[in-house]
C-alpha positions in Angstrom: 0.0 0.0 0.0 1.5 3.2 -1.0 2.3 6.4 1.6 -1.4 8.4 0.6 -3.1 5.3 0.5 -2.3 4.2 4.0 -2.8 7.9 5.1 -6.6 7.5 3.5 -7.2 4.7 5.4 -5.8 5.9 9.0 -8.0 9.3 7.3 -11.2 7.1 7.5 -10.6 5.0 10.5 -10.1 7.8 12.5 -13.3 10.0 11.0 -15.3 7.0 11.6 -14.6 6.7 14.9 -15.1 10.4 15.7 -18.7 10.3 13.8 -19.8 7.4 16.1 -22.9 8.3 18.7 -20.4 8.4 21.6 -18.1 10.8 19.4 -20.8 13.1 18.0 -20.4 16.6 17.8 -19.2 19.3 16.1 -17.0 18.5 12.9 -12.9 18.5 13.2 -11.9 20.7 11.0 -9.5 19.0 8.6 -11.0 16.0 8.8 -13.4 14.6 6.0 -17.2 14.9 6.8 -19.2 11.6 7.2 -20.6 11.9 4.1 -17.1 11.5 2.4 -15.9 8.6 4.6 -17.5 6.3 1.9 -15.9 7.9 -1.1 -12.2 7.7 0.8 -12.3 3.9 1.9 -13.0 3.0 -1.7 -10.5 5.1 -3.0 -7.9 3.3 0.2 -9.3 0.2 -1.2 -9.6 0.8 -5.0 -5.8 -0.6 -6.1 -4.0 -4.1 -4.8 -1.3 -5.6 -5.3 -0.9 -7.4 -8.7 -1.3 -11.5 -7.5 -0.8 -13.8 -10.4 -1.6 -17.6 -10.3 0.1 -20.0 -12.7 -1.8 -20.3 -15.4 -1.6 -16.3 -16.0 2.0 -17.0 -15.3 1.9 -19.1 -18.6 -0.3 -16.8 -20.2 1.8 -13.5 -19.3 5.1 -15.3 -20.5 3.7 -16.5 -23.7 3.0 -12.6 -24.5 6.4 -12.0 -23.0 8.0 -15.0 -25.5 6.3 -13.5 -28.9 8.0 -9.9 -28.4 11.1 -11.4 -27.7 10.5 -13.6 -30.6 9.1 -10.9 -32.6 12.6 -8.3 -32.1 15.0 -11.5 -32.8 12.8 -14.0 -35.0 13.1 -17.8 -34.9 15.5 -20.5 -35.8 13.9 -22.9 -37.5 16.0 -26.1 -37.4 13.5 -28.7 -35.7 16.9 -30.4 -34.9 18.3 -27.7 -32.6 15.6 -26.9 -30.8 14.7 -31.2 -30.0 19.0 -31.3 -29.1 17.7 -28.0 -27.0 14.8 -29.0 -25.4 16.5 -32.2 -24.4 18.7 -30.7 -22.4 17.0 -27.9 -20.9 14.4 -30.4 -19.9 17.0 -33.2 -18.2 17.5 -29.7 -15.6 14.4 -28.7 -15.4 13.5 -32.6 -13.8 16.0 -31.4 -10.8 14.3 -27.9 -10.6 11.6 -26.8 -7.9 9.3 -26.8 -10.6 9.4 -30.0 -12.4 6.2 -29.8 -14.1 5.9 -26.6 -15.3 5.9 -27.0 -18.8 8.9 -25.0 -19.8 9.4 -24.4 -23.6 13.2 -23.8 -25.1 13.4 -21.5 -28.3 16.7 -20.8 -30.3 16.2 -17.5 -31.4 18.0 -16.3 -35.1 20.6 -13.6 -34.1 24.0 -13.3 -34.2 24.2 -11.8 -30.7 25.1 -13.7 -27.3 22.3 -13.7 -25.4 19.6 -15.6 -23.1 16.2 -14.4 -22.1 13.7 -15.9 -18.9 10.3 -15.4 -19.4 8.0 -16.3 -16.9 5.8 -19.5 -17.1 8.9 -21.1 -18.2 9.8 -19.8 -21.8 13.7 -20.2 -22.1 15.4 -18.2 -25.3 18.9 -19.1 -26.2 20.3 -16.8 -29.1 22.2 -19.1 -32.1 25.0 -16.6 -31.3 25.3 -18.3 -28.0 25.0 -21.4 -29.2 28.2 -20.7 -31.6 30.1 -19.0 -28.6 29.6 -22.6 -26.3 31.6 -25.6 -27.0 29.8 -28.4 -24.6 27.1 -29.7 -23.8 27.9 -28.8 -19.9 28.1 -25.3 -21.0 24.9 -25.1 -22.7 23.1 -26.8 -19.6 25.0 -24.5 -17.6 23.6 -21.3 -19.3 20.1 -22.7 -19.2 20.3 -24.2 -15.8 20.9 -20.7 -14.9 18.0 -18.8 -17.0 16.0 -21.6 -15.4 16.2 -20.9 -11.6 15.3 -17.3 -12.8 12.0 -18.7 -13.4 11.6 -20.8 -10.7 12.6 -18.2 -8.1 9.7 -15.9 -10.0 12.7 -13.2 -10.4 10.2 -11.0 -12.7 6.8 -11.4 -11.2 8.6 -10.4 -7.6 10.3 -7.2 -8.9 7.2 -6.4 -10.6 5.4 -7.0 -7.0 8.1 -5.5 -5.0 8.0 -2.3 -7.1 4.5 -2.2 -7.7 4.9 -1.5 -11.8 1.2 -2.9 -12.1 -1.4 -3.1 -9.6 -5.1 -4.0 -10.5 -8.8 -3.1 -8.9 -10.0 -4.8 -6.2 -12.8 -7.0 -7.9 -10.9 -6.8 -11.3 -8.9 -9.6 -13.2 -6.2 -9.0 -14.8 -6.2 -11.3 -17.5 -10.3 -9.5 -18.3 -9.2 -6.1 -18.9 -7.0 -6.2 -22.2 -5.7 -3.0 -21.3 -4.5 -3.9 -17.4 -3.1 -6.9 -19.5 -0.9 -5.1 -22.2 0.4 -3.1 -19.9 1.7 -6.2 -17.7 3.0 -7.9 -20.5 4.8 -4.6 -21.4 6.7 -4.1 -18.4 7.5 -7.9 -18.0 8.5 -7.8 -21.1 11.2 -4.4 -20.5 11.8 -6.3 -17.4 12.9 -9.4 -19.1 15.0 -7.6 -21.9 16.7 -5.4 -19.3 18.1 -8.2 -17.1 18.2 -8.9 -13.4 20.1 -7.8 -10.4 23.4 -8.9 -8.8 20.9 -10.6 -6.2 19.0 -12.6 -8.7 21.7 -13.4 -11.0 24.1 -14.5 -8.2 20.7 -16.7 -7.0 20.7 -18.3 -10.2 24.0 -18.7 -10.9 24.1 -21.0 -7.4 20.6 -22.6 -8.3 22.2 -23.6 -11.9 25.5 -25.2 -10.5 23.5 -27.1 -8.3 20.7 -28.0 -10.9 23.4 -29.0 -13.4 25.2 -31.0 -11.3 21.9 -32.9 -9.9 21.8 -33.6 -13.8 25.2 -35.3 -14.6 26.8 -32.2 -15.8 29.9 -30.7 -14.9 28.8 -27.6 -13.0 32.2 -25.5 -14.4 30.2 -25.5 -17.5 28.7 -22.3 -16.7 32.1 -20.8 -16.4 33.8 -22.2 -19.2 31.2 -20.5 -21.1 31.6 -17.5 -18.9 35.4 -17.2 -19.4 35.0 -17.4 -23.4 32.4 -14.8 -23.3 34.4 -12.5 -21.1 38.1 -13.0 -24.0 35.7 -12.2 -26.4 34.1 -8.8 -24.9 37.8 -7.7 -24.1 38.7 -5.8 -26.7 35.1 -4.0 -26.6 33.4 -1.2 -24.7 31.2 -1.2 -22.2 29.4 -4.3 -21.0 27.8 -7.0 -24.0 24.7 -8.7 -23.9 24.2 -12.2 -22.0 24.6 -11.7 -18.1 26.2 -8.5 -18.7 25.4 -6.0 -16.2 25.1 -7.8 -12.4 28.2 -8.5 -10.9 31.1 -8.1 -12.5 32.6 -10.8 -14.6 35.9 -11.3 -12.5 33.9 -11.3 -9.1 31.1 -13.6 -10.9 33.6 -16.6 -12.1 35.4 -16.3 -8.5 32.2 -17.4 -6.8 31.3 -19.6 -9.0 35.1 -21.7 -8.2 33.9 -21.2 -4.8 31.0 -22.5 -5.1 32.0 -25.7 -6.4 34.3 -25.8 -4.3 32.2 -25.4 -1.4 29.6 -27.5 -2.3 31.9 -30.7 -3.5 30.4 -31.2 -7.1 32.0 -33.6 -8.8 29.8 -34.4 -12.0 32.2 -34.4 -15.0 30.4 -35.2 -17.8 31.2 -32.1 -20.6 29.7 -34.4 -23.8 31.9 -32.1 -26.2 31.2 -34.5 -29.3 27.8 -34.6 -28.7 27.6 -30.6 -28.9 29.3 -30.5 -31.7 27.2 -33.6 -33.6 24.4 -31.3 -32.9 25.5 -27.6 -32.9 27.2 -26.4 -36.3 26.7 -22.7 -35.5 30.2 -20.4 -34.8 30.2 -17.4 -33.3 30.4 -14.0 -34.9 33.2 -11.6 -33.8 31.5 -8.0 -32.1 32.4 -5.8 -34.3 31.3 -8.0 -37.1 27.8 -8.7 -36.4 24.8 -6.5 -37.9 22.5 -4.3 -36.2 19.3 -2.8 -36.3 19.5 0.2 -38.3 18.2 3.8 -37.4 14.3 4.4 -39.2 14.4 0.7 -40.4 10.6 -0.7 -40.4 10.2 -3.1 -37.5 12.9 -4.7 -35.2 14.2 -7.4 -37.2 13.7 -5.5 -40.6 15.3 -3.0 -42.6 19.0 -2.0 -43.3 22.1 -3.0 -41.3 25.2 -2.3 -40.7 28.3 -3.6 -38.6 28.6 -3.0 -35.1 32.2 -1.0 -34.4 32.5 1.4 -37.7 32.3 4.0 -34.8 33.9 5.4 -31.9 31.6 4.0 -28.7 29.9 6.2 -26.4 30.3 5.4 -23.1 27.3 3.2 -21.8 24.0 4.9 -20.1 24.2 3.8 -16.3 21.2 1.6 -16.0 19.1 2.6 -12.9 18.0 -0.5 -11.0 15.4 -2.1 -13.6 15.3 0.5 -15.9 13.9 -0.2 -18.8 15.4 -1.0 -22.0 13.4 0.7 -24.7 14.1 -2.1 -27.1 10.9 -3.8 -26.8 7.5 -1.9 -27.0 3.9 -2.2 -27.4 2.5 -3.0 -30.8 2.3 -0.4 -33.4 5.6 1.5 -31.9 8.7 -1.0 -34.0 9.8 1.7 -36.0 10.5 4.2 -33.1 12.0 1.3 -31.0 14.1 0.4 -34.1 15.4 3.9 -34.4 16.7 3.7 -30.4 18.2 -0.2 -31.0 19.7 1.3 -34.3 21.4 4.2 -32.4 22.5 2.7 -29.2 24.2 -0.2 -31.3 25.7 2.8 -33.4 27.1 4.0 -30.4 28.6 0.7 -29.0 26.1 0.8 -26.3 25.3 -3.5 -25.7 26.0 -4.5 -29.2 24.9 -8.3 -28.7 21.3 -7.2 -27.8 21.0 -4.8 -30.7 21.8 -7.4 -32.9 19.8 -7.8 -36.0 17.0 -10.9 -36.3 15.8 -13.2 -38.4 12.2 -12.8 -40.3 10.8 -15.7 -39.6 8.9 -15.6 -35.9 6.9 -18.9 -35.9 8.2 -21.1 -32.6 9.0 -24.3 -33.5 7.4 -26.9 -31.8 9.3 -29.9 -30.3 7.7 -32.8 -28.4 9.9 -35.0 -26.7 8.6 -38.8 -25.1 9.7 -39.9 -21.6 11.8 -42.5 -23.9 13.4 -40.1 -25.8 14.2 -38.2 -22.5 15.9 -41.4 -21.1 17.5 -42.5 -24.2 19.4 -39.1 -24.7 20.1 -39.4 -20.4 21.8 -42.8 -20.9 23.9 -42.1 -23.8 25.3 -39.6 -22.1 25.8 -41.4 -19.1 24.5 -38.5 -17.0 21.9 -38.9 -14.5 18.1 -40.0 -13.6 
């Protein structure tokens, strides 16, 4: 309850009180007259805090899932996203949320990047899948973006901030405009990333979930270490897990972690990545981004990140939002801000340019398929 709502309330307790037989008399000035008490309670009572059950969950990360595909489009191999889904759902077995039904989409950019939606939509960029060179570091990477789910790392800091809150007797998922709104800010929320709070959460849920899997839990590192050589030579900080904590601090804890915690999976299942993953990462300065003016996200003209001196970073304020997704009807103005910011060398992996085709693939994989792909890998039930 905000500061003037709670004064409204203590307002209208008190008046009613002092307009009670026992307490009649003459009016207090400053206080409302009994004939407003009515009026203030419902305005004290009027907004709640947003509460949102599981199956809006779903329904608020599907909307969240076709922006994000809409900005970066859609790989559509139906062999990498069954090698995908395989993996992400061996983890998601050893999650607190086995049976949510989480959904893994390879999304068609050149930039390094993962994205948690609520309700359990997982996107992994093909970039990222180029960057990795293991199995253990691609189960690492999604281990991680799946604790963010589990631990409700959106829908809290919505919550927590209050971004959305709803009437009284109203549902959200009723009122179409309530509902574009949430799925607006969840969506800003997803694209801007977390905190060093949530991503150190998940980084210690994903060792541990990867690990409870059969994978080696320095995956996540591996990864980690490669992506930090490869943003060395740029400026500012680059896409996937970029801005909470800092790298160094990040991969110390992680050693520490293991460490601590005596993990001693070793399974990495190299080959197997690499029978399955043909994709090969694209240097920074070489990959395309969204031009300035071009007609939707993923359309129009490109051009090569780096052909520019870089601008040093905006600070990002908490969850500020990242401009780069936006209601329907509004692509070219967010293309315009994607188009300058990667001009500038502001976060060139998330301005990447993306494919045109949007259409998530579907994959549906048996229990036997499941436990086939566990045992040849000798990693475990």
């Amino acid at each position: 309850m905000s500061r003037s709502t709670a004064l409204l309330v203590a307002m209208a307790v008190l008046a009613a009180g002092l307009c009670t037989p026992a307490a009649a008399g003459p009016q207090i000035p400053g206080l409302p007259k009994s004939r407003e008490l009515t009026e203030v309670v419902k305005r004290a009572n009027q907004l709640r805090d947003l509460v949102i059950t599981e199956d809006e969950e779903i329904k608020l990360g599907a909307g969240v899932s076709e922006r994000v595909r809409a900005r970066y489009g859609v790989v559509q191999n139906a062999a990498v996203h069954r090698y995908v889904t395989l993996v992400g759902t061996l983890l998601v077995k050893k999650s607190t949320r086995p049976n949510l039904p989480f959904r893994f989409i390879v999304l068609d950019t050149d930039g390094v990047n993962a994205f948690a939606a609520p309700g359990g939509y997982i996107h992994i960029t093909r970039g990222a899948l180029g960057l990795m060179a293991s199995e253990a570091e691609l189960a690492g990477v999604l281990a991680h973006e799946i604790s963010h789910v589990t631990e409700k790392h959106t829908l809290s800091a919505i919550q927590k901030n209050k971004l959305v809150q709803i009437g009284a007797e109203e549902s959200i998922t009723k009122n179409p405009e309530l509902w574009g709104r949430l799925v607006d800010v969840t969506s800003d929320l997803v694209m801007a990333g977390f905190g060093r709070g949530e991503e150190m959460e998940s980084d210690r849920d994903g060792l541990a979930m990867a690990d409870a899997a059969g994978y080696a839990p320095a995956g996540l590192g591996d990864f980690l270490e490669r992506l930090s050589e490869r943003n060395q030579k740029t400026s500012g900080k680059q896409g996937l897990f970029a801005s909470h904590p800092q790298m160094k601090e990040r991969l110390t804890t992680l050693d520490k972690e293991i460490n601590a915690r005596k993990y001693a999976s070793a399974v990495a299942l190299a080959d197997r990545y690499k029978a399955n993953i043909s994709y090969t990462a694209t240097p920074v300065a070489e990959i395309a981004t969204v031009e300035a003016g071009s007609a939707g996200l993923a359309g129009g003209t490109t051009k090569p990140a780096g052909g520019e001196k870089p601008a040093e970073a905006p600070k990002k304020k908490g969850f500020g939002l990242s401009g780069l997704i936006k209601p329907a009807g509004t692509e070219k103005k967010s293309a315009e801000v994607t188009g300058s910011a990667a001009s500038r060398g502001v976060d060139t992996e998330r301005n990447a340019k993306g494919g045109p085709v949007k259409t998530m693939v579907a994959v549906k994989v048996t229990p036997a398929e499941l436990d086939a792909f566990r045992k040849e890998g000798n990693l475990r039930s």
